[in-house]
NUBA-681513 format. One record per atom (N, C-alpha, C): residue number from 1; x, y, z; residue in one letter; atom name. Coordinates in Angstrom, 2 decimals, always signed. Example, Ala and Ser with C-alpha at 12.3 -4.5 7.8 and 13.67 -1.06 7.14 Angstrom:
BEGIN
+-------+---------+---------+---------+------+-------+
: marlo :       u :       v :       w : lodo : torgu :
+-------+---------+---------+---------+------+-------+
:     1 :  +13.19 :   -5.69 :   +7.80 :    A :     N :
:     1 :  +12.30 :   -4.50 :   +7.80 :    A :    CA :
:     1 :  +13.20 :   -3.30 :   +7.80 :    A :     C :
:     2 :  +12.85 :   -2.25 :   +7.08 :    S :     N :
:     2 :  +13.67 :   -1.06 :   +7.14 :    S :    CA :
:     2 :  +12.90 :   +0.03 :   +7.87 :    S :     C :
+-------+---------+---------+---------+------+-------+
This chain:
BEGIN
+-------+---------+---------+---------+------+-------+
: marlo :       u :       v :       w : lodo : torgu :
+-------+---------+---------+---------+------+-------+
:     1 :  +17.30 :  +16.49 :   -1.75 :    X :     N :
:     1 :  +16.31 :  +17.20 :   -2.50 :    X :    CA :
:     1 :  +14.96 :  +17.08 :   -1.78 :    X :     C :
:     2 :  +14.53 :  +17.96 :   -1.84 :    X :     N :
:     2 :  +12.78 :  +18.52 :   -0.98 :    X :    CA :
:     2 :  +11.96 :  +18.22 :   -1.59 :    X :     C :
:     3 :  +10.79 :  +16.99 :   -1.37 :    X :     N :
:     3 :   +9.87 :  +16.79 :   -2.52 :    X :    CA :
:     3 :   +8.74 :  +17.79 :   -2.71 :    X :     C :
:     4 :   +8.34 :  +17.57 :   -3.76 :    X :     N :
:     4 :   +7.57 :  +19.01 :   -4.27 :    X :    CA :
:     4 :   +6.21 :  +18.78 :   -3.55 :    X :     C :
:     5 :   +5.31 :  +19.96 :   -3.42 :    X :     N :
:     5 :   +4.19 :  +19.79 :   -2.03 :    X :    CA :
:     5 :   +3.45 :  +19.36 :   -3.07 :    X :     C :
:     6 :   +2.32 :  +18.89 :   -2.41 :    X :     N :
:     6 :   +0.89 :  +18.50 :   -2.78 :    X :    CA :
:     6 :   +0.57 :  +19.82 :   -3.68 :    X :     C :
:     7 :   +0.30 :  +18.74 :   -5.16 :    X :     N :
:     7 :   -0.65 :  +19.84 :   -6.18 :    X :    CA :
:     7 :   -2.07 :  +19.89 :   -5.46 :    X :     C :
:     8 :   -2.58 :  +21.35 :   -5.18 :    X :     N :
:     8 :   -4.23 :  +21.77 :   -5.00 :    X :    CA :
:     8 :   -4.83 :  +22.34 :   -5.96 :    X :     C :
:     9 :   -4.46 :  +22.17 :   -7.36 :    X :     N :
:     9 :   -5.42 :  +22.63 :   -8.52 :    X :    CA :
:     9 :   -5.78 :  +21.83 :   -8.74 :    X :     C :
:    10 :   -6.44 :  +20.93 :   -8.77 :    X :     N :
:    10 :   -7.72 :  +19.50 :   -8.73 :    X :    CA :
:    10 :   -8.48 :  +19.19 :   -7.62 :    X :     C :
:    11 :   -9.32 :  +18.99 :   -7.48 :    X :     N :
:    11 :  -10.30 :  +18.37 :   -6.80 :    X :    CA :
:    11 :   -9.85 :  +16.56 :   -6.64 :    X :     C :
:    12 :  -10.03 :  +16.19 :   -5.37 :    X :     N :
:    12 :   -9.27 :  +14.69 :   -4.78 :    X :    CA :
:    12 :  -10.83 :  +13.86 :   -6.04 :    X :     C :
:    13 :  -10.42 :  +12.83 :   -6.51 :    X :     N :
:    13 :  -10.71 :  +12.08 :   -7.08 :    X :    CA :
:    13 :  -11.61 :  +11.55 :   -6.17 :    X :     C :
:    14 :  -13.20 :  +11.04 :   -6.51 :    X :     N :
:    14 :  -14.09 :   +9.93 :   -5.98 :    X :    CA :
:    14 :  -14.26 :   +8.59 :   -5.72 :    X :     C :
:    15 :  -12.91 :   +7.62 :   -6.23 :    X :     N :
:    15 :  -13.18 :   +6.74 :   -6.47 :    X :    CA :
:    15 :  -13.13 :   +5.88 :   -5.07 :    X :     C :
:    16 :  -13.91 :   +4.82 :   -4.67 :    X :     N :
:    16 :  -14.05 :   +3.87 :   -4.17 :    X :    CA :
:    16 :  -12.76 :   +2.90 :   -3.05 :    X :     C :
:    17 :  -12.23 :   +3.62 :   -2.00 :    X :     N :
:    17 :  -11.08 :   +2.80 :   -1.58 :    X :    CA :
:    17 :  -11.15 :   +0.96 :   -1.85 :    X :     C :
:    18 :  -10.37 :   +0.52 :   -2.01 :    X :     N :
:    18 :  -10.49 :   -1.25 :   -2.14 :    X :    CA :
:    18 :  -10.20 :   -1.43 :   -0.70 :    X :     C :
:    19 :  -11.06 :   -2.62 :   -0.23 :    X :     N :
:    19 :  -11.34 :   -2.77 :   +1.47 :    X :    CA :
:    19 :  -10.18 :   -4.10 :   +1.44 :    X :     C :
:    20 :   -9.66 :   -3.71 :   +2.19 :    X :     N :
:    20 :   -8.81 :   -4.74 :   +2.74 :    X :    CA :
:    20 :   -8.31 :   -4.77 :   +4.20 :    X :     C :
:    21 :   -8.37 :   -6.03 :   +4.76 :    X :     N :
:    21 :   -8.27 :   -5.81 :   +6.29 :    X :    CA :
:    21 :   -6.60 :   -5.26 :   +6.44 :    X :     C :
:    22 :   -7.21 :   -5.09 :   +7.71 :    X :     N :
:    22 :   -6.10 :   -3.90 :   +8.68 :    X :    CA :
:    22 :   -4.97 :   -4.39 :   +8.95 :    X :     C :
:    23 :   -4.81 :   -5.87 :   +8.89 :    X :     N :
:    23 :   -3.89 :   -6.58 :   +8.84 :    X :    CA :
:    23 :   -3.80 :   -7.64 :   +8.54 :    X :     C :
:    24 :   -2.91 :   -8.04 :   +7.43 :    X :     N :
:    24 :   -2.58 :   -8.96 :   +6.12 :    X :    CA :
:    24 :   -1.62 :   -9.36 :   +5.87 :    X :     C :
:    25 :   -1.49 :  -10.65 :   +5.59 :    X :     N :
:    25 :   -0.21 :  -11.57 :   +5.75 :    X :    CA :
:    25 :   -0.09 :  -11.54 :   +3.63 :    X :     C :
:    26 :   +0.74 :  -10.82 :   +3.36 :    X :     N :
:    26 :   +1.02 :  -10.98 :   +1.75 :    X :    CA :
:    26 :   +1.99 :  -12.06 :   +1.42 :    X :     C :
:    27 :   +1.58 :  -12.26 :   +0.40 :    X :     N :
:    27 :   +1.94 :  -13.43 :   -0.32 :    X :    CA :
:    27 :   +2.88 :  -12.88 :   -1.77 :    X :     C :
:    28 :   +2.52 :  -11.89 :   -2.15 :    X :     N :
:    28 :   +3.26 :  -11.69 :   -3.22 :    X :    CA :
:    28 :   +2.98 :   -9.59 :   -3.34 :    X :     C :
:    29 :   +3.88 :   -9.13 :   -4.22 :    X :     N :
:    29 :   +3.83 :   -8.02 :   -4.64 :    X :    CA :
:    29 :   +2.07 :   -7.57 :   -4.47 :    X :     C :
:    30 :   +1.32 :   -8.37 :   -5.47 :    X :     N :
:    30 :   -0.02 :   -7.49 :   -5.70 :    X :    CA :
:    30 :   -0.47 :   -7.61 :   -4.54 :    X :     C :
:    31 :   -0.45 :   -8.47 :   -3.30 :    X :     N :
:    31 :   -0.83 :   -7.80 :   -1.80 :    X :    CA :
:    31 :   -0.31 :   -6.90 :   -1.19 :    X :     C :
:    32 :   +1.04 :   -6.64 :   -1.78 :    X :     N :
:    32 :   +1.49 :   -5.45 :   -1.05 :    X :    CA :
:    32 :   +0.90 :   -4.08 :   -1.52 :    X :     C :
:    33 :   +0.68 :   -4.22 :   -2.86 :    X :     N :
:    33 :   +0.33 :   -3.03 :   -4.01 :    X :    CA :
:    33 :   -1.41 :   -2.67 :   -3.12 :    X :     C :
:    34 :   -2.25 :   -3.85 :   -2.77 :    X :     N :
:    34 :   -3.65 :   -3.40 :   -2.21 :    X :    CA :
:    34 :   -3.23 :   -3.02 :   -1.29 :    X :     C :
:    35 :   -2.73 :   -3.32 :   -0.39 :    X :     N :
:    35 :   -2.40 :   -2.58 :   +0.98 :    X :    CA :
:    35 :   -1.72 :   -0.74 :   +0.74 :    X :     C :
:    36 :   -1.03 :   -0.75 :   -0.31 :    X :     N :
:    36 :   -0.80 :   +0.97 :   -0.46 :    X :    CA :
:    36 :   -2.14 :   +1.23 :   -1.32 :    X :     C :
:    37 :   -2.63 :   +1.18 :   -1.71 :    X :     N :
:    37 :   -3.50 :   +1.93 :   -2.63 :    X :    CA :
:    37 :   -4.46 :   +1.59 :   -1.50 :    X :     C :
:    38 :   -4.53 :   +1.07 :   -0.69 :    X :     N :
:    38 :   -6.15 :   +1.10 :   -0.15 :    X :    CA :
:    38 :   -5.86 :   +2.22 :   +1.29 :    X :     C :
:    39 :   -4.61 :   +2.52 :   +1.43 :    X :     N :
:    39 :   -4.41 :   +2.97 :   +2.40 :    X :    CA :
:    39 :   -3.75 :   +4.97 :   +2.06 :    X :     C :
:    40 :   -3.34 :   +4.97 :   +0.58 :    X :     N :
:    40 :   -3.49 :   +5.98 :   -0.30 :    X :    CA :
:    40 :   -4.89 :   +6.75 :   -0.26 :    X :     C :
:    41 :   -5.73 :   +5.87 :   -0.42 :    X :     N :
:    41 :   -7.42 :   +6.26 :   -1.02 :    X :    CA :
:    41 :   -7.93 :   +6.58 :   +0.43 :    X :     C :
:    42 :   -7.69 :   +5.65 :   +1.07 :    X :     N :
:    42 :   -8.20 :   +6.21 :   +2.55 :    X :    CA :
:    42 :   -7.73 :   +7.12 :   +2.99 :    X :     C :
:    43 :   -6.79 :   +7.94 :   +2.89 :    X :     N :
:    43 :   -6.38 :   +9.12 :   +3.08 :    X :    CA :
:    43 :   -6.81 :  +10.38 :   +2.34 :    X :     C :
:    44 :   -7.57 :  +10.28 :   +1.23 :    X :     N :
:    44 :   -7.97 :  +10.64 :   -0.10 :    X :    CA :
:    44 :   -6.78 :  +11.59 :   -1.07 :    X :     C :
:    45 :   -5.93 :  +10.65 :   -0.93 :    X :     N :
:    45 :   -4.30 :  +11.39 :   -2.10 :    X :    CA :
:    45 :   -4.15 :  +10.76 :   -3.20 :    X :     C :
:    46 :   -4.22 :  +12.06 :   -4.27 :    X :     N :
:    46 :   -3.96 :  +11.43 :   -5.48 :    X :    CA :
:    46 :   -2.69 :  +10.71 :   -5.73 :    X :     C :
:    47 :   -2.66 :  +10.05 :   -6.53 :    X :     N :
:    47 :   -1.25 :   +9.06 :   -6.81 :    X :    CA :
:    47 :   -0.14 :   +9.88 :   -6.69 :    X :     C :
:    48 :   -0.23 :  +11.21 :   -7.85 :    X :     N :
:    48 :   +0.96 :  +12.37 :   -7.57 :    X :    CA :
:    48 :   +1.47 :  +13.12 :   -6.50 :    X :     C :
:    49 :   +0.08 :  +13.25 :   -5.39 :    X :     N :
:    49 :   +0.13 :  +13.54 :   -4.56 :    X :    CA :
:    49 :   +1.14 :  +12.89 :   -3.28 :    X :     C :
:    50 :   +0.42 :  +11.61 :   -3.22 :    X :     N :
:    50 :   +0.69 :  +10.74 :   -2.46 :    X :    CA :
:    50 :   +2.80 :  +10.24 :   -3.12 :    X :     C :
:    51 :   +2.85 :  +10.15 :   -4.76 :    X :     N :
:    51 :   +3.93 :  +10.49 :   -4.86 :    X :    CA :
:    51 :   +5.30 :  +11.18 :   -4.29 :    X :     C :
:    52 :   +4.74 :  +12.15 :   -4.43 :    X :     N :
:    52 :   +5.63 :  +13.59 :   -4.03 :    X :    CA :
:    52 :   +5.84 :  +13.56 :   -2.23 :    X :     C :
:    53 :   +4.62 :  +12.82 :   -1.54 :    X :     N :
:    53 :   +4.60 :  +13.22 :   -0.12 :    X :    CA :
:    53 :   +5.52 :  +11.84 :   +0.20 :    X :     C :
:    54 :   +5.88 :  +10.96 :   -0.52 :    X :     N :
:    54 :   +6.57 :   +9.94 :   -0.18 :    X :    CA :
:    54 :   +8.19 :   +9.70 :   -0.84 :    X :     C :
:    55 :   +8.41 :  +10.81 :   -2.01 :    X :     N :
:    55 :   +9.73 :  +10.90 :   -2.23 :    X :    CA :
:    55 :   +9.70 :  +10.03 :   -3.70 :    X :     C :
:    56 :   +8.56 :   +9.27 :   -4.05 :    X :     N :
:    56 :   +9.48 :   +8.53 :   -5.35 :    X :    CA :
:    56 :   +8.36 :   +9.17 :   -6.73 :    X :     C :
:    57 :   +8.63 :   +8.51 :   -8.16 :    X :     N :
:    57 :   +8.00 :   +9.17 :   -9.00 :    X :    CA :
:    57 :   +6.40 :   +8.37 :   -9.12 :    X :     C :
:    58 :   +5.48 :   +8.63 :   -9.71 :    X :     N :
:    58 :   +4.30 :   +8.62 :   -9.93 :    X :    CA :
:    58 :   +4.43 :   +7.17 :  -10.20 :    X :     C :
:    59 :   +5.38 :   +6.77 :  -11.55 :    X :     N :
:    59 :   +5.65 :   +5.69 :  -12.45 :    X :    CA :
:    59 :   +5.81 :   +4.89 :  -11.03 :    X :     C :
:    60 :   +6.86 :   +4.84 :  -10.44 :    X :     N :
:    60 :   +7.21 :   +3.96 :   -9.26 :    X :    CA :
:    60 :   +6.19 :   +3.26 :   -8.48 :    X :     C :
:    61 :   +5.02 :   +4.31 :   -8.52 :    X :     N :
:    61 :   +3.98 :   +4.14 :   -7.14 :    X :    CA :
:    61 :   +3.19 :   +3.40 :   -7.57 :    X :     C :
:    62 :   +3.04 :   +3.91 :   -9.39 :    X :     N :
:    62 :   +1.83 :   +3.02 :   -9.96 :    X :    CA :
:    62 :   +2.05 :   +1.65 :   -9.65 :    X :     C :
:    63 :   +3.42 :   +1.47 :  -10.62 :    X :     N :
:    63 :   +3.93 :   -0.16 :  -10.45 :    X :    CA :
:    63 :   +3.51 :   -0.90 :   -8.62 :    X :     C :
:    64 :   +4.18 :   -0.11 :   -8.02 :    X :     N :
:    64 :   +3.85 :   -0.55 :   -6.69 :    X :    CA :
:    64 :   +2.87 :   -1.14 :   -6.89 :    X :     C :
:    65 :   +1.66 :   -0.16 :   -6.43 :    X :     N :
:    65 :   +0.22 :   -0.55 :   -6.63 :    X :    CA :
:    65 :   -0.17 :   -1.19 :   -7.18 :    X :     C :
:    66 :   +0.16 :   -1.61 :   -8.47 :    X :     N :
:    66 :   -0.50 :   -2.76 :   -9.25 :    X :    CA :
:    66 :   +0.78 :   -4.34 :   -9.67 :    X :     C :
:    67 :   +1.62 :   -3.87 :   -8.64 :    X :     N :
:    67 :   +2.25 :   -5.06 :   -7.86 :    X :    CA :
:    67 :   +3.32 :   -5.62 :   -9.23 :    X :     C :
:    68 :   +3.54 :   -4.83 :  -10.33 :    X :     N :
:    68 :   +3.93 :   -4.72 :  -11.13 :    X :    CA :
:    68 :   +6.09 :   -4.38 :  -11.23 :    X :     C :
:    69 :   +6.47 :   -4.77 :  -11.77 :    X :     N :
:    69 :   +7.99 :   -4.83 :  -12.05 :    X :    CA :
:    69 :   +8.44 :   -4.99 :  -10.20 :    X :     C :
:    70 :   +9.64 :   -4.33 :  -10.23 :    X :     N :
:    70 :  +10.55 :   -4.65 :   -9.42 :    X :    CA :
:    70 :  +10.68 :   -3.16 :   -8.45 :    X :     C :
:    71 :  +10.96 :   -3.21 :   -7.07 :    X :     N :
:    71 :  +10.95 :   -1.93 :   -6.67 :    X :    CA :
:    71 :  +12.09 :   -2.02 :   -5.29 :    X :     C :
:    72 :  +12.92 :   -1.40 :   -5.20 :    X :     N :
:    72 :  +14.03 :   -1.39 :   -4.23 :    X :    CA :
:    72 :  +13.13 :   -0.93 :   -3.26 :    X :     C :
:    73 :  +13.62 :   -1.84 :   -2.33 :    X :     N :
:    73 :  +13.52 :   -1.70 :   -0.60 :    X :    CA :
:    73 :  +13.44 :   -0.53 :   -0.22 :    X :     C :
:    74 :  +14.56 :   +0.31 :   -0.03 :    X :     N :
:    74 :  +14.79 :   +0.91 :   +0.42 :    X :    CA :
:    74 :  +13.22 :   +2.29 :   +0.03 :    X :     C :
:    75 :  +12.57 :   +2.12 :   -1.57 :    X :     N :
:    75 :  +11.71 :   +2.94 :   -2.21 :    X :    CA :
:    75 :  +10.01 :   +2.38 :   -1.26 :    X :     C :
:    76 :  +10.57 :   +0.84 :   -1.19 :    X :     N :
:    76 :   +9.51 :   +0.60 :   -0.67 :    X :    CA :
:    76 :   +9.23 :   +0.74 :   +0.66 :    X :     C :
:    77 :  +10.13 :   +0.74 :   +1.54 :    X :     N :
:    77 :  +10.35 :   +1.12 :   +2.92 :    X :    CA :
:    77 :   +9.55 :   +2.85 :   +2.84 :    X :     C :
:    78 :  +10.30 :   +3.44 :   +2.31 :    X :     N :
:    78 :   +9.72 :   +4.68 :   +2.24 :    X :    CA :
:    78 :   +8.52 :   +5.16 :   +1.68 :    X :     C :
:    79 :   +7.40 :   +4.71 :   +1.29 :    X :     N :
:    79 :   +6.45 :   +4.77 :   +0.36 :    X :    CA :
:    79 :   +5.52 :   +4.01 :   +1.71 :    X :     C :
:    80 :   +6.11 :   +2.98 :   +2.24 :    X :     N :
:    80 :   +4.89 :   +2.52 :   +3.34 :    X :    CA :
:    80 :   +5.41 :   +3.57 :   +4.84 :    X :     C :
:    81 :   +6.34 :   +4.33 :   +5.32 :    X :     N :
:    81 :   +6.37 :   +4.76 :   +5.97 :    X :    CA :
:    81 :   +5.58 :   +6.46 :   +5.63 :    X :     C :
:    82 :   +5.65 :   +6.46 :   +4.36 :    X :     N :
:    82 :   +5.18 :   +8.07 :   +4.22 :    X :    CA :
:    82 :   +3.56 :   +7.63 :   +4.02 :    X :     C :
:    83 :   +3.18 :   +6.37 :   +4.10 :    X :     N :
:    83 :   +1.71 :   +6.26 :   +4.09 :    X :    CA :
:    83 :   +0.83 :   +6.18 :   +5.29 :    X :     C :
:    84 :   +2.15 :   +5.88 :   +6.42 :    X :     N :
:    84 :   +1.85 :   +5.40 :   +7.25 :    X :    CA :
:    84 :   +1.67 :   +3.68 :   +7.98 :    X :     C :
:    85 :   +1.85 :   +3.25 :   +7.21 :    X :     N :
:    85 :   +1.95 :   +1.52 :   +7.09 :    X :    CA :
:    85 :   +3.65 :   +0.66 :   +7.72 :    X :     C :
:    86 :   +3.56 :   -0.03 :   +8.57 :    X :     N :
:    86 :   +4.15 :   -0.90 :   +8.97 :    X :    CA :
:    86 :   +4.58 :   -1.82 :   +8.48 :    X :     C :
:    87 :   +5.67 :   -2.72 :   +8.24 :    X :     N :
:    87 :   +6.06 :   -3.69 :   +7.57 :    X :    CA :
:    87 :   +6.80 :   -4.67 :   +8.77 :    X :     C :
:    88 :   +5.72 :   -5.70 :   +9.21 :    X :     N :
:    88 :   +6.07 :   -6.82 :  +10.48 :    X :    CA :
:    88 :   +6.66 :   -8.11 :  +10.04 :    X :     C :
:    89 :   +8.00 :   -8.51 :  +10.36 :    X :     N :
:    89 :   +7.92 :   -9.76 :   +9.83 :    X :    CA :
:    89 :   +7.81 :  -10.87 :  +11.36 :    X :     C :
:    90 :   +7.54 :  -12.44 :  +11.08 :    X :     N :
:    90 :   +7.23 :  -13.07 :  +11.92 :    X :    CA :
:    90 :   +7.49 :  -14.43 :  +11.41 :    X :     C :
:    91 :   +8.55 :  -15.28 :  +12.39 :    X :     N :
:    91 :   +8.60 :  -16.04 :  +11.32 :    X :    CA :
:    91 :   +7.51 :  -17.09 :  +11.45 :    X :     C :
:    92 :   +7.14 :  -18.11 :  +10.17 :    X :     N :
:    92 :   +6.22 :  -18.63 :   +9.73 :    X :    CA :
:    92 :   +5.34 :  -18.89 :  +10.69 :    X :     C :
:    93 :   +6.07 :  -20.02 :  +11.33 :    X :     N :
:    93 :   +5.62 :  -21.13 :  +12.99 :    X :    CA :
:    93 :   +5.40 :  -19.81 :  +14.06 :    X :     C :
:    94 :   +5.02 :  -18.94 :  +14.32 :    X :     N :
:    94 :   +4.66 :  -17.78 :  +15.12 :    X :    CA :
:    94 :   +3.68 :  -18.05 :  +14.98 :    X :     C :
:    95 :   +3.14 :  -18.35 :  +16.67 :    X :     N :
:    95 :   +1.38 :  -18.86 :  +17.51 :    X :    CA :
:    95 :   +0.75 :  -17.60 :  +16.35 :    X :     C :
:    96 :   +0.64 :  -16.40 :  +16.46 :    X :     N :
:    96 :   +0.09 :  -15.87 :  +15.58 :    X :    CA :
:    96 :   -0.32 :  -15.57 :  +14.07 :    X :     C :
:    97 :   +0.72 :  -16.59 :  +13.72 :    X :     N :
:    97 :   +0.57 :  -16.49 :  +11.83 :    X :    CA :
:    97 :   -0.78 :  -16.96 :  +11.47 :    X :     C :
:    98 :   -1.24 :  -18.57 :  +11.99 :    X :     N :
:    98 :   -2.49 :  -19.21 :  +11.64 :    X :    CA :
:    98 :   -3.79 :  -18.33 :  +11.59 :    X :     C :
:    99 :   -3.61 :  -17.31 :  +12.42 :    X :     N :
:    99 :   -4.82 :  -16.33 :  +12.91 :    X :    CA :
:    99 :   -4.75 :  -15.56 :  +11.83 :    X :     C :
:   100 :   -3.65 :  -14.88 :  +11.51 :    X :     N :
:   100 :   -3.72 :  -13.88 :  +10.41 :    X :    CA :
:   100 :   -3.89 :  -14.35 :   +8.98 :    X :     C :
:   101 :   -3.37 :  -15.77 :   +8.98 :    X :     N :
:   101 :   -3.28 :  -16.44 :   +7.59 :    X :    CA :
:   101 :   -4.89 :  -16.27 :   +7.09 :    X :     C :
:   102 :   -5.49 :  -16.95 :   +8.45 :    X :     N :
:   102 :   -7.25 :  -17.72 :   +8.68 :    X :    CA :
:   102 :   -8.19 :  -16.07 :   +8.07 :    X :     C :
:   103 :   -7.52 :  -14.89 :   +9.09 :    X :     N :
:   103 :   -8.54 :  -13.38 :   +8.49 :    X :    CA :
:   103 :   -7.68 :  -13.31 :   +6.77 :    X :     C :
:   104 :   -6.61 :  -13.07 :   +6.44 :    X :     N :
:   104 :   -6.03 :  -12.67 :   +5.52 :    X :    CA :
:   104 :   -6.96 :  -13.92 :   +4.41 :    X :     C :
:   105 :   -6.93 :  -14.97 :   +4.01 :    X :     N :
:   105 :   -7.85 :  -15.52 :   +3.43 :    X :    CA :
:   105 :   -9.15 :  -15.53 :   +3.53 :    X :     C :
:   106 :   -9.83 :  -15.44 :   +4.27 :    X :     N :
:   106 :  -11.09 :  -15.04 :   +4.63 :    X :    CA :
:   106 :  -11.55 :  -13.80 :   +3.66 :    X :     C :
:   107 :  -10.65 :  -12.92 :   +4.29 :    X :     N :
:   107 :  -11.31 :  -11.26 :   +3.26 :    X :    CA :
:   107 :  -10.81 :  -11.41 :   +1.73 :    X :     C :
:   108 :   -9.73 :  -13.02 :   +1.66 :    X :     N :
:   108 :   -9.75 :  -12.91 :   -0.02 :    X :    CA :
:   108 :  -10.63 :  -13.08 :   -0.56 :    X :     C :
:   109 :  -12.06 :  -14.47 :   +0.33 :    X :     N :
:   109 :  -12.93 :  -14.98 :   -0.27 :    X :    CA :
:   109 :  -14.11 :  -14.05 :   -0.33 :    X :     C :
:   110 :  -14.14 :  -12.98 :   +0.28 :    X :     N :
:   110 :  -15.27 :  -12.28 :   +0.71 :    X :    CA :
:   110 :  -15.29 :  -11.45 :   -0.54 :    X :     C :
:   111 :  -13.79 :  -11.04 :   -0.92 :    X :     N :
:   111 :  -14.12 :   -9.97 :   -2.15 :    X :    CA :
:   111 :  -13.76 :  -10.33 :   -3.47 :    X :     C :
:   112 :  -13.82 :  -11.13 :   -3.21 :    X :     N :
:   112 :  -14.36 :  -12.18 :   -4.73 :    X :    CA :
:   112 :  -15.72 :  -12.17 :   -5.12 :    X :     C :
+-------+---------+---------+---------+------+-------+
């Protein structure tokens, strides 16, 4: 099935992208949920929008985003590839984790 195109009877919403660095070591769902919505908004697509251009329902994306219930892989794989977003794993002890851990906490304390 062909997802349905971008609705253009609205005007893209104003609101404020949430800043989060470019690359982020998550810890749980609601880091994954800022990383799509901040990367949604930076694109300026409404939720339905951004919905439809990624294959799952509105309900799905919200939850995403607000890091909320449970969401199959396979929905979430697709939702960060139709956003454009990468999903790196590394394991822990990788020379590079400490670096990302050190920025990824850093920009927690900043936007507090």
């Amino acid at each position: 099935m062909k997802p349905a195109a971008p609705r253009t009877d609205r005007p893209p919403r104003t609101r404020q992208a949430p800043t989060v660095p470019a690359v982020q070591v998550v810890q749980n769902m609601v880091d994954v949920g800022l990383q799509v919505r901040a990367q949604r908004m930076s694109q300026s697509l409404r939720i339905d929008d951004a919905a439809a251009l990624t294959g799952v329902s509105v309900d799905l994306l919200s939850r995403l985003e607000n890091g909320q219930g449970s969401v199959r892989t396979d929905k979430l794989m697709g939702v960060l590839d139709g956003l454009g977003l990468a999903l790196v794993l590394l394991p822990k002890d990788h020379p590079q984790m400490q670096m990302l851990r050190e920025a990824s906490a850093g920009h927690r304390q900043d936007s507090k």
